[in-house]
C-alpha positions as CSV (number, residue, x, y, z in Angstrom):
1,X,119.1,116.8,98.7
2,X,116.9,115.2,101.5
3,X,118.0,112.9,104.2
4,X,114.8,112.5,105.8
5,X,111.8,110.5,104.3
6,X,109.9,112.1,101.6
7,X,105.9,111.0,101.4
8,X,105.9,108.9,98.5
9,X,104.5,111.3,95.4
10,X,101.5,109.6,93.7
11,X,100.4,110.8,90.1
12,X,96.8,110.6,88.4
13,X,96.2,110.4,84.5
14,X,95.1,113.8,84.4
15,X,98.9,114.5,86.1
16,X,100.7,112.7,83.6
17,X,99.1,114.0,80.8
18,X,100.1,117.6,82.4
19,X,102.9,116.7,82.3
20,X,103.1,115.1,78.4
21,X,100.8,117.7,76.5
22,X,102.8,120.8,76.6
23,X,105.5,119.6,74.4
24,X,102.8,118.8,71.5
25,X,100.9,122.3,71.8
26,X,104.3,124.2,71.5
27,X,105.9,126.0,69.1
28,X,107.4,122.6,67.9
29,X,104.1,121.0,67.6
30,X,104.3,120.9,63.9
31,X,107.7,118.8,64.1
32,X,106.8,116.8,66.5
33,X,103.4,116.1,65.1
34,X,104.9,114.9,61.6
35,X,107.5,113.0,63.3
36,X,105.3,111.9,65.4
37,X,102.7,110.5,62.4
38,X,105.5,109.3,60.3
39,X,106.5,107.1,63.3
40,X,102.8,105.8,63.4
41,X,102.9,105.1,60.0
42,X,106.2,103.0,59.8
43,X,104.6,101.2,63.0
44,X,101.6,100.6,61.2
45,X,103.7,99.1,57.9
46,X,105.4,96.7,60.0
47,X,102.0,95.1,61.3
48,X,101.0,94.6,58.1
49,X,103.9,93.2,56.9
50,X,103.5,90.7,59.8
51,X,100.1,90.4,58.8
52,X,102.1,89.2,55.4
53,X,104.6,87.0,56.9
54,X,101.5,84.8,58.4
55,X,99.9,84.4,55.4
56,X,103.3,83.3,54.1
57,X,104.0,80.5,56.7
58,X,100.7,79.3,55.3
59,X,101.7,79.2,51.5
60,X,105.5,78.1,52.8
61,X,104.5,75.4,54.8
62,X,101.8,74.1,52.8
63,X,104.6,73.6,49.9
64,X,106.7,71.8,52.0
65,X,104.3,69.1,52.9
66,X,103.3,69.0,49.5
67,X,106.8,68.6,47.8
68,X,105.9,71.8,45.3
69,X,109.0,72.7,44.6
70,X,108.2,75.8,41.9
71,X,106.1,77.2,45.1
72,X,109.0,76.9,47.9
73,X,110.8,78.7,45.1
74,X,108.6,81.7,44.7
75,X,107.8,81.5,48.6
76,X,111.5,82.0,49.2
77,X,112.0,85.2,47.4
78,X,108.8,86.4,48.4
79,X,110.5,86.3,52.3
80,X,113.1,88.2,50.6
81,X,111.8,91.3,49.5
82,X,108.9,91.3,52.9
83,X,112.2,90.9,55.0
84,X,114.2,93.6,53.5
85,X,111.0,95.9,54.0
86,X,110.6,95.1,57.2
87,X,114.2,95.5,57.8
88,X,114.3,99.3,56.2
89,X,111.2,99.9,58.1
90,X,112.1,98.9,61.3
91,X,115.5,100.6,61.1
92,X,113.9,104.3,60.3
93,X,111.5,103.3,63.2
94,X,113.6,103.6,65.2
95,X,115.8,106.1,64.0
96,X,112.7,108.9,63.9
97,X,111.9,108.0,67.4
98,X,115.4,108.6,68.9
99,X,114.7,111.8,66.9
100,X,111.8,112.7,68.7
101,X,113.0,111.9,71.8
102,X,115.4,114.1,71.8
103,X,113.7,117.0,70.4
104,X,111.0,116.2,73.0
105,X,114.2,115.9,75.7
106,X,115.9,118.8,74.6
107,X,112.6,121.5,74.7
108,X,111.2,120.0,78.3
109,X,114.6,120.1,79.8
110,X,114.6,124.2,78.5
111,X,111.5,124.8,80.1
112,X,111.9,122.8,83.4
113,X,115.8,124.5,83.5
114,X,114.3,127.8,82.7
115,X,111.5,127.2,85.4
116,X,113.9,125.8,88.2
117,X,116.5,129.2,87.6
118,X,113.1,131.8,87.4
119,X,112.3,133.5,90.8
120,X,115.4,131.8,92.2
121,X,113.1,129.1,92.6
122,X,116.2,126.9,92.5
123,X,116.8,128.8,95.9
124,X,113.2,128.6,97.2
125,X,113.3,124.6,96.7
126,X,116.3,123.8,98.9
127,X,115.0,125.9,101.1
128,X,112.0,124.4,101.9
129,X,113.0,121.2,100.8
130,X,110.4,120.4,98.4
131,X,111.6,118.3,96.4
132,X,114.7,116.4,96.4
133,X,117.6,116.1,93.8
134,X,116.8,118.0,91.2
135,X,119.6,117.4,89.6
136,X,118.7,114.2,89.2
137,X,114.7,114.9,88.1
138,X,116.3,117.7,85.3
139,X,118.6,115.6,84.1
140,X,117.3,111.8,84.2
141,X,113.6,111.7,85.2
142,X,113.0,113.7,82.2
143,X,114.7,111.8,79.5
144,X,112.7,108.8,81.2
145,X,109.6,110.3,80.8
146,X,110.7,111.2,76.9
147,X,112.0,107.9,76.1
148,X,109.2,105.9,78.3
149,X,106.2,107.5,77.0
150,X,107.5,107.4,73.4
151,X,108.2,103.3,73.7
152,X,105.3,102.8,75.6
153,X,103.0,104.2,74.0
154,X,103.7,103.4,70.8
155,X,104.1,99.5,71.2
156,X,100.8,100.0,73.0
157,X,99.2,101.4,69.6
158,X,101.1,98.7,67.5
159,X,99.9,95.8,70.2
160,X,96.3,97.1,69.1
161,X,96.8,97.3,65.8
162,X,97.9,93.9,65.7
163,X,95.4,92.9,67.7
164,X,92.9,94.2,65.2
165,X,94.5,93.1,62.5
166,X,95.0,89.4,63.3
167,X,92.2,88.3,65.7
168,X,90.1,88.0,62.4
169,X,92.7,86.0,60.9
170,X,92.8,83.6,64.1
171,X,89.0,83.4,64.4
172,X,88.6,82.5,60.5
173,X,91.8,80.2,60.5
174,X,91.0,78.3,64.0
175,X,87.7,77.2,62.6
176,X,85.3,76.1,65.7
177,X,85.8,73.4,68.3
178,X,82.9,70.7,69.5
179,X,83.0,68.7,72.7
180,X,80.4,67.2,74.9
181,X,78.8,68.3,78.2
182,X,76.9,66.5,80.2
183,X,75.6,64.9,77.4
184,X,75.1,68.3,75.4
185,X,77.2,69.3,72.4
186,X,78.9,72.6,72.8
187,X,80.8,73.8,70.1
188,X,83.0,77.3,70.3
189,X,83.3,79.3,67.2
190,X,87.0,80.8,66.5
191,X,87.9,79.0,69.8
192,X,91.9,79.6,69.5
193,X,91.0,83.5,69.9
194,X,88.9,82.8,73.5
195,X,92.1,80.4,74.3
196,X,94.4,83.4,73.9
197,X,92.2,85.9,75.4
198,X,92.5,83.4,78.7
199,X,95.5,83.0,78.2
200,X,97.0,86.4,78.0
201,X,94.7,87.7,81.4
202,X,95.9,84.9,83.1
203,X,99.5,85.8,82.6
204,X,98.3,89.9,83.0
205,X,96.7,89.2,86.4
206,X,99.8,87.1,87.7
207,X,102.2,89.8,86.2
208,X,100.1,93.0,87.8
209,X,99.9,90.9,90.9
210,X,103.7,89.5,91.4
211,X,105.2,93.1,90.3
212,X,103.2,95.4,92.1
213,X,105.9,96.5,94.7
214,X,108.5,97.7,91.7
215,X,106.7,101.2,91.3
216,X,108.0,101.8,94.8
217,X,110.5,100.6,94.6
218,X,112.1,102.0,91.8
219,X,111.1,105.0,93.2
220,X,113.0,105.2,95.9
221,X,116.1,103.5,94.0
222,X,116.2,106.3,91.9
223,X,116.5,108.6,95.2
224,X,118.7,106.2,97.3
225,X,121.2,106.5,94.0
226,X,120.4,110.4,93.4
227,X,121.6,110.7,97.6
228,X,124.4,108.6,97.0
229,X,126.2,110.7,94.1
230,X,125.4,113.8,95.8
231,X,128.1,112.7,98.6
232,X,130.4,111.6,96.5
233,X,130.5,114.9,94.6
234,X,130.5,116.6,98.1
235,X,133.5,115.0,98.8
236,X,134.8,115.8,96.1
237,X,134.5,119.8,96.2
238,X,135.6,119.7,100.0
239,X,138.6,117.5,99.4
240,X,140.7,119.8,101.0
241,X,138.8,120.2,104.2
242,X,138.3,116.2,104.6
243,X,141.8,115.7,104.7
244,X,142.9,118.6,107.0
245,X,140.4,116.9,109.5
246,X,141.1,113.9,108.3
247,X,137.6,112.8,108.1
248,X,138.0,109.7,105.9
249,X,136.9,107.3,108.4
250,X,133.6,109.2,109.0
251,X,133.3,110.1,105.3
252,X,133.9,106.6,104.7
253,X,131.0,105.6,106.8
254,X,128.2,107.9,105.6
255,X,128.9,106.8,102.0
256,X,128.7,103.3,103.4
257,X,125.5,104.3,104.7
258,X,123.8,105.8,102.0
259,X,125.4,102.9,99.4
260,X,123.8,100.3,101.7
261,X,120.4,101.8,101.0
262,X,121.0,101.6,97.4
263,X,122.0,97.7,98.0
264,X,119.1,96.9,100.6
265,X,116.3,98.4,98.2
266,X,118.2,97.1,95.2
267,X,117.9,93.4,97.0
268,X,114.1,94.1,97.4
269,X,114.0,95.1,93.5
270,X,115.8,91.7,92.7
271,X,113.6,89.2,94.9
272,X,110.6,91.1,93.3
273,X,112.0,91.2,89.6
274,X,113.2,87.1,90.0
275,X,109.5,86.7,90.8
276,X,108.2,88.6,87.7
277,X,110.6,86.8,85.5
278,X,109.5,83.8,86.5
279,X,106.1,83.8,86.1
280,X,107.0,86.5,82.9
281,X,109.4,83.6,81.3
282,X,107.0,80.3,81.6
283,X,104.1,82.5,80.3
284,X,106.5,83.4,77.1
285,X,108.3,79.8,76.9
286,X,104.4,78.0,77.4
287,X,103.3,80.5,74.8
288,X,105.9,78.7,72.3
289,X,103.4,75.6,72.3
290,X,100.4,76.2,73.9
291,X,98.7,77.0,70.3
292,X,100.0,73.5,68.8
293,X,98.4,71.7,72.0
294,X,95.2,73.4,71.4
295,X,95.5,73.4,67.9
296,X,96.6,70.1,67.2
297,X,93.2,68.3,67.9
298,X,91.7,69.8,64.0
299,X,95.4,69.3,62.8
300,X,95.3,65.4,63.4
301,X,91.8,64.9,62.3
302,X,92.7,66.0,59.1
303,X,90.7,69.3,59.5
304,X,93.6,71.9,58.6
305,X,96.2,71.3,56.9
306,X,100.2,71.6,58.3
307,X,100.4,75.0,56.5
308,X,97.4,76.1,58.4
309,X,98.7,74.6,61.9
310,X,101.7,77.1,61.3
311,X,99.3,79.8,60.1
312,X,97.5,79.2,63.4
313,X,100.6,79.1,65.3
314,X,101.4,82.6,63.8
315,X,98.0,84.5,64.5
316,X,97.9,82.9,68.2
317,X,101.0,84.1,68.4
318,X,100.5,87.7,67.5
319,X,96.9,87.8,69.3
320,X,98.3,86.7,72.1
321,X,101.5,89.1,71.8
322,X,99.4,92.0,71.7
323,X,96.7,91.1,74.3
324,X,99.9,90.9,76.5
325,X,101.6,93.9,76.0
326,X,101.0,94.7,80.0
327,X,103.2,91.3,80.7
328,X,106.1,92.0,78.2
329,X,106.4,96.1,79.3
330,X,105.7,95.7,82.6
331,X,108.8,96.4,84.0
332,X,109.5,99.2,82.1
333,X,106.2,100.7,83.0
334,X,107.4,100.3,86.2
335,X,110.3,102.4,86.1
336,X,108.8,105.1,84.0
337,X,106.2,105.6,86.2
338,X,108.4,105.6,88.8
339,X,110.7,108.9,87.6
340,X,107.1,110.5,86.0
341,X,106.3,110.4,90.0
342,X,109.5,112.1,91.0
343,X,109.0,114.6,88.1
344,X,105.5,115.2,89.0
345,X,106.4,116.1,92.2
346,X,109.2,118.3,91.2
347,X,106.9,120.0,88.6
348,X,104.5,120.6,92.0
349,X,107.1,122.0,93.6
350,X,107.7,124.7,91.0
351,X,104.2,124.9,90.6
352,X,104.1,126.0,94.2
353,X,107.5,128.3,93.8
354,X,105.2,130.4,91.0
355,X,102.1,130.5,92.9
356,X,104.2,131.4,96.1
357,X,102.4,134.3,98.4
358,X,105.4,136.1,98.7
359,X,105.1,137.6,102.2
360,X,107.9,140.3,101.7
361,X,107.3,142.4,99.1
362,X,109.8,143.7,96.6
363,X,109.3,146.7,94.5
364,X,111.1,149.8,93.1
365,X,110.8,153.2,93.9
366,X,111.9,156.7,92.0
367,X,112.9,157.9,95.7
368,X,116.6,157.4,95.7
369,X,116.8,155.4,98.6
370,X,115.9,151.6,99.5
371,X,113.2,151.8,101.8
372,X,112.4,149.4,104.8
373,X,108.8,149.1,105.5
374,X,107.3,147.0,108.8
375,X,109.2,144.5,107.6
376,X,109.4,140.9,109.9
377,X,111.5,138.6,108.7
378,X,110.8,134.8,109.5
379,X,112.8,131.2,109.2
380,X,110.4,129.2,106.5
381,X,109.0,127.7,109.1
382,X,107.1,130.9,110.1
383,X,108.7,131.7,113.1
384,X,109.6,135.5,113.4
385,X,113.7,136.5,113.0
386,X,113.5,140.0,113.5
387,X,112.0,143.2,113.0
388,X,112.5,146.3,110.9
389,X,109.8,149.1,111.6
390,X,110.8,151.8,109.4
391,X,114.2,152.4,107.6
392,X,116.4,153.8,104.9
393,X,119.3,153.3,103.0
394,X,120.6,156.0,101.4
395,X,123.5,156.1,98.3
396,X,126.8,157.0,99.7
397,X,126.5,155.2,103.2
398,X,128.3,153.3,104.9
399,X,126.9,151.1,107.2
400,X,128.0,148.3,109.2
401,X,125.3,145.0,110.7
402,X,126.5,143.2,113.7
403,X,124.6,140.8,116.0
404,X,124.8,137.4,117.4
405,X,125.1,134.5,115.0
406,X,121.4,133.1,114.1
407,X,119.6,136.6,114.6
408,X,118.8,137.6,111.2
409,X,121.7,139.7,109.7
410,X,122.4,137.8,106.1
411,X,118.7,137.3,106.2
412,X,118.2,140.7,105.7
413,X,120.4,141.6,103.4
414,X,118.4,138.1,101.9
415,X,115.3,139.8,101.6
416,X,117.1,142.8,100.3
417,X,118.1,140.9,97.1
418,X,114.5,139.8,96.7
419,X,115.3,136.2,97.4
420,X,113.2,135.4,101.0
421,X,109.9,135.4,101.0
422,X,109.9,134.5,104.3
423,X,107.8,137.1,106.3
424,X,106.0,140.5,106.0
425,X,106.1,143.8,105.1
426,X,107.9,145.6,102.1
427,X,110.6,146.7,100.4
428,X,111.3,149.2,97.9
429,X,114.4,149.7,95.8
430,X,115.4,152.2,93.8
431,X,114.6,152.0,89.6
432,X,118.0,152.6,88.2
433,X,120.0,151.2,91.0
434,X,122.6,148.3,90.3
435,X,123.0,146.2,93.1
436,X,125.8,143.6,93.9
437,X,125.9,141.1,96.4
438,X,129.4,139.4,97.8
439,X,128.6,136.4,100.2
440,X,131.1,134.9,102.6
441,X,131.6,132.0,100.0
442,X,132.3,133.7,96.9
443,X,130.7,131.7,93.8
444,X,133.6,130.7,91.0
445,X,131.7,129.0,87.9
446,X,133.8,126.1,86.3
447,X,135.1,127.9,82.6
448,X,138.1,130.7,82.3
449,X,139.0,132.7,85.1
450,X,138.0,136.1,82.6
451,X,134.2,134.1,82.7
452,X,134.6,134.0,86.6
453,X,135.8,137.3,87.1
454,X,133.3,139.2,85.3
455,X,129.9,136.8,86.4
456,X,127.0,136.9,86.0
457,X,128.3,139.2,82.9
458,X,129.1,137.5,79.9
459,X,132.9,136.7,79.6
460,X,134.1,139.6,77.1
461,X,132.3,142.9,79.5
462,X,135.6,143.9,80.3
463,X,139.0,144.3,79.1
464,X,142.2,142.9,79.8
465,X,143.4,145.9,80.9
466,X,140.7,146.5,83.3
467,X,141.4,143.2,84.8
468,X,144.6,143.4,85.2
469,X,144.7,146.3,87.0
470,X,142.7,145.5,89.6
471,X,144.2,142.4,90.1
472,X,147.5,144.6,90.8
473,X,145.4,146.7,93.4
474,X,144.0,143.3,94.4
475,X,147.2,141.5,95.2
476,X,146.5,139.0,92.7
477,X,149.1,139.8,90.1
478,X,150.0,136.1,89.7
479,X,146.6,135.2,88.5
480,X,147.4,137.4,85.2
481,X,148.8,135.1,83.2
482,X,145.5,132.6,83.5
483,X,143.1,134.6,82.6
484,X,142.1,132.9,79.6
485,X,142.9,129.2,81.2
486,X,139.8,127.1,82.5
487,X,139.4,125.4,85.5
488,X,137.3,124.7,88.3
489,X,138.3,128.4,90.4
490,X,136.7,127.1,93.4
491,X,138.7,124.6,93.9
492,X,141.5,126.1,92.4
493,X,141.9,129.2,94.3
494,X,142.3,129.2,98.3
495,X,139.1,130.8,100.3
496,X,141.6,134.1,100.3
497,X,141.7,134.5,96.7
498,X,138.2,133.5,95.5
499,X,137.4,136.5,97.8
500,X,139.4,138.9,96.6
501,X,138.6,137.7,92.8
502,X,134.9,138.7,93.8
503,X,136.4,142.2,95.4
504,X,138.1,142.5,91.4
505,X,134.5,141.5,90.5
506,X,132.9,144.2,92.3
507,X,135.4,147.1,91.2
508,X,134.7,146.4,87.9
509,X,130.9,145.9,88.2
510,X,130.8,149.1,90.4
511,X,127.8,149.2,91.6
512,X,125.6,151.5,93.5
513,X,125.1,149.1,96.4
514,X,127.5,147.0,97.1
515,X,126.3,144.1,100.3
516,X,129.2,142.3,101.9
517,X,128.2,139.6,104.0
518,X,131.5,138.1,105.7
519,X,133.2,138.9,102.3
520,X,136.2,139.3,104.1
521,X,135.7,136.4,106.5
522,X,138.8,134.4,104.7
523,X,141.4,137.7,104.4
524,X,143.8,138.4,107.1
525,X,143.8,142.1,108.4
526,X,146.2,143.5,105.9
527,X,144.2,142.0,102.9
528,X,141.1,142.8,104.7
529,X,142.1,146.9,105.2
530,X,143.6,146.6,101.6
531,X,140.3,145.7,100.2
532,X,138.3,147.8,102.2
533,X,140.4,151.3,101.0
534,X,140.3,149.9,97.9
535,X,136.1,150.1,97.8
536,X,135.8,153.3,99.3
537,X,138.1,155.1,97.3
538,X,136.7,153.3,94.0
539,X,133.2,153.7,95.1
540,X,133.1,156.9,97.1
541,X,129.5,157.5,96.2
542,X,128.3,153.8,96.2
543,X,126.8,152.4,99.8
544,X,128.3,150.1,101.1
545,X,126.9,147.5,103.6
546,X,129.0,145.1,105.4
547,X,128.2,141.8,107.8
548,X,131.0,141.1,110.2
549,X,132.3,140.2,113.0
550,X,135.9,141.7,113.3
551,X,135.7,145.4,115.0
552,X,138.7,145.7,112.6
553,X,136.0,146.8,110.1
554,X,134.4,149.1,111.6
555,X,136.4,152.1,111.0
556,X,135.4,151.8,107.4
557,X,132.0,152.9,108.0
558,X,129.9,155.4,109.6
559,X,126.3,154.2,110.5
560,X,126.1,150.9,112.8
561,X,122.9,148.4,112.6
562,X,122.8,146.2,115.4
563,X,120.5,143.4,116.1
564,X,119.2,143.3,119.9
565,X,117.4,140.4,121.6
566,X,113.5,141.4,122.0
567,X,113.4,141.6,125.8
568,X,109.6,140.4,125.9
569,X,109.7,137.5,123.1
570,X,109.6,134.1,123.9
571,X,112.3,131.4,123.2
572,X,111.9,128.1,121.8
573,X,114.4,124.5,122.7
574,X,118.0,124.5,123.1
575,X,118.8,127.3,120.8
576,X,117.8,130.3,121.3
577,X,118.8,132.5,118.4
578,X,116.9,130.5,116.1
579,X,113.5,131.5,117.3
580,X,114.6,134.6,119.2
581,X,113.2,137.7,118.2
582,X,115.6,140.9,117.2
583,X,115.2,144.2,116.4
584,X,117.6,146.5,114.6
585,X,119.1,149.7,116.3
586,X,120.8,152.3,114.6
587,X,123.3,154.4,115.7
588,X,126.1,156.3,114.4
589,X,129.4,155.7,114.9
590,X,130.6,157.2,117.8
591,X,127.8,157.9,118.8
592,X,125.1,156.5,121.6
593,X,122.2,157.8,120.0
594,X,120.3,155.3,118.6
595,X,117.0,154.7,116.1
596,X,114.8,151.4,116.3
């Protein structure tokens, strides 16, 4: 999530339709396609039943006003069976479209989650803070663009359709109008089809004109709310926290904050949309009998007939309908292009996560040993973090990372995992290694406490027996009986125990690097020494490599990697360790020799 303000993103066709076309060159093209033409096909059977229904307000009316009563007969179940068509028609419609939408949902939200989790691109996002709320673009913007493009479209291929279909009826049906000039008779073939040409450019250009600003601002609605549930939900997961600092009032506040940007932008949405219904309802209300006013000149002169006013009334009606399919859809063009500008620029952003230079790279070796090689690692805004000339890491050893907060130490064990790209140089691990990594804030996914204990493994990897056990060794034995009971584990479990459930995780992962970075941060000493014995003797020949602070751990290892301040690098503002440069020295325990 961002809380400072984003450029607005701005789309082209050739964007959208980058966007649109994969779905229909897919391997569900087929499906889609037929669905697709089916769709079409109902659309195009309920224009020309409409193109039926005027020709029967003709024969209809013209009985009325003729007192035929054998032809209002026939008229009336003729409506019948036309209006049960249309009725069956328009119901599967709609029922194929939802159909499509979802299929066309269901495979882009695959291949946008599948994109957003590849490369840790998920990761790569936040950190450079590319685009904002996924969540959000994933989950809503593209079910907007599914839905939109679908409706849109096709009532833009059914308004031209009609249009086609019933100008010819207008221009034969309207007959031509004569009036005089400046002394010159000028007479206007099919006149009622120029009328709602006019007509339906001068509502367009007042529409197009009046709504303007709702593209932006629906745009930013959509973020302002995105921003707003994002808080809400932090709340949420740091309940506990809030209320031991009893940090309503300031929570209060910066919800306050971000829901008063959803209620300023949403007052700018509703001067502008009051605006655009008002000019959007008197064009539709004036619509109603602008074609009798034009009409009714040939109607009282005798020249058509009352079934023929109607007739005309119909067709104008439709013409005009169709030439103003930009009035009637404008606000939901609005919002969809809206979200397609949000997911455009989210689709840029993982664009620019798979194009990515990565400056660090990550490769594997048959050596046996991960290999450090003139390797600088930088913040993403390029400046340098510290410096690695030339180092190994061999299996079975132990080795501890201290330094000052800021300089560098969870970064590299960062760029060990392959997940920052930040800097230069290389890395090489070994082929057949597994590795693990245990962060200070150990990751609990929502689901049984077996499906957290053995992630990112699938639930069933390991037995009961296994589990239990460690949890024994682990100090957890109360957490026995709920191993097969879901919950949300980290909120569940104190910071204590989610640690030492990824300590059980480890021990039955065992791995052949094992990277602890404040994994212990939440233990007391006894948990912390428990934990520790319990590594080495269940890993003897793993290596182990551990970030912390306490010189309580110490003891557990045997090599020391300390980051020291660059004596001739420069600093930058107020803090120091941020654009401080560090290099690593290694020593052994015990010992004051030391290797840069």
């Amino acid at each position: 999530m961002h809380t400072t303000p984003l450029p607005q993103e701005r789309i082209h066709r050739r964007q959208v339709w980058r966007l649109i076309q994969p779905y229909w060159v897919s391997e569900e093209k087929w499906k889609a396609r037929g669905l697709l033409l089916a769709i079409v096909a109902l659309a195009l059977g309920m224009v020309y039943l409409e193109v039926l229904f005027n020709a029967w307000n003709r024969d209809f009316y013209n009985a009325l006003e003729t007192k035929n009563y054998t032809v209002f007969k026939d008229q009336l179940w003729r409506f019948s069976y036309l209006a049960f068509s249309f009725i069956a028609i328009a119901v599967y419609r709609i029922y194929l479209t939802q159909s499509l939408q979802m299929r066309w949902r269901e495979w882009m939200t695959t291949q946008y989650m599948a994109r957003w989790l590849k490369h840790q691109a998920y990761y790569r996002i936040e950190q450079k803070q590319s685009a904002d709320n996924p969540d959000q673009r994933i989950a809503e913007d593209l079910n907007l663009l599914c839905s939109g493009a679908l409706s849109l479209s096709l009532g833009l291929l059914s308004s031209v359709v009609t249009l086609l279909s019933f100008v010819g009826i207008l221009w034969s049906v309207s007959g031509p109008i004569s009036f005089m000039l400046s002394s010159q008779e000028i007479t206007i073939p099919g006149y009622m089809v120029w009328f709602a040409v006019a007509y339906a450019l001068a509502g367009s250009l007042a529409v197009g004109w009046v709504g303007r600003p709702l593209v932006a601002k629906n745009f930013m609605q959509q973020r302002f709310e995105a921003d707003f549930r994002f808080d809400l939900i932090r709340v949420r997961e740091n309940a506990e926290a809030v209320a031991l600092y009893h940090g309503e009032a300031q929570e209060k506040a910066q919800l306050h904050g971000r829901f008063q940007r959803i209620r300023d932008n949403w007052w700018g949405i509703m001067r502008t949309t009051k605006m655009l219904n008002l000019v959007s309802t008197f064009y539709s209300q004036f619509a109603v009998i602008f074609p009798f006013l034009m009409a009714a000149p040939r109607y009282f002169s005798g020249a058509i007939t009352l079934g023929g006013l109607m007739q005309i009334s119909s067709a104008f009606g439709q013409v005009q309908g169709a030439l103003s399919w930009f009035v009637s859809a404008f606000s939901d063009l609005a919002e969809w292009k809206a979200s397609v500008n949000r997911l455009a620029g989210f689709h840029a952003a993982l664009d620019d996560v798979d194009v990515e230079d990565d400056g660090i790279a990550v490769s594997v070796n048959n050596v046996g040993a991960i290999l450090l090689d003139r390797l600088q690692l930088s913040v993403p805004d390029g400046h340098a973090l510290a410096a690695v000339s030339a180092m190994d890491i061999q299996m079975g050893q132990h080795i501890i990372v201290t330094g000052p907060s800021g300089c560098g130490k969870s970064t590299l064990v960062r760029a060990i995992a392959g997940i920052w790209p930040y800097g230069s140089g290389s890395i090489e691990i070994p082929q057949n290694w597994k590795l693990l990594f245990l962060p200070q804030k150990s990751y609990l996914p929502i689901g049984s406490l077996r499906a957290a204990v053995a992630y990112p493994a699938s639930e069933m990897s390991y037995t009961d027996l296994a589990i239990h056990h460690y949890f024994d060794l682990c100090n957890l034995p109360h957490l026995k009986p709920l191993l097969d009971h879901a919950d949300n584990w980290g909120q569940r479990l104190s910071p204590g125990e989610q640690q030492r459930v990824a300590f059980v995780r480890a021990l039955l992962t065992r791995p052949d690097g094992l990277f602890l970075d404040e994994a212990t941060s939440a233990l007391d000493t006894e948990a912390e020494e428990l934990v520790y014995q319990l590594i080495m003797q269940e890993l003897p020949e793993s290596l182990i490599l551990s970030i912390a602070h306490r010189e309580s751990v110490v003891k557990h290892h045997k090599i020391r990697w300390q980051f020291v301040a660059n004596a001739h690098a420069s600093t930058f503002g107020v803090h120091e360790t941020t654009h401080r440069q560090y290099t690593i020295q290694s020593s052994k325990i015990g010992s004051k020799s030391s290797v840069r």
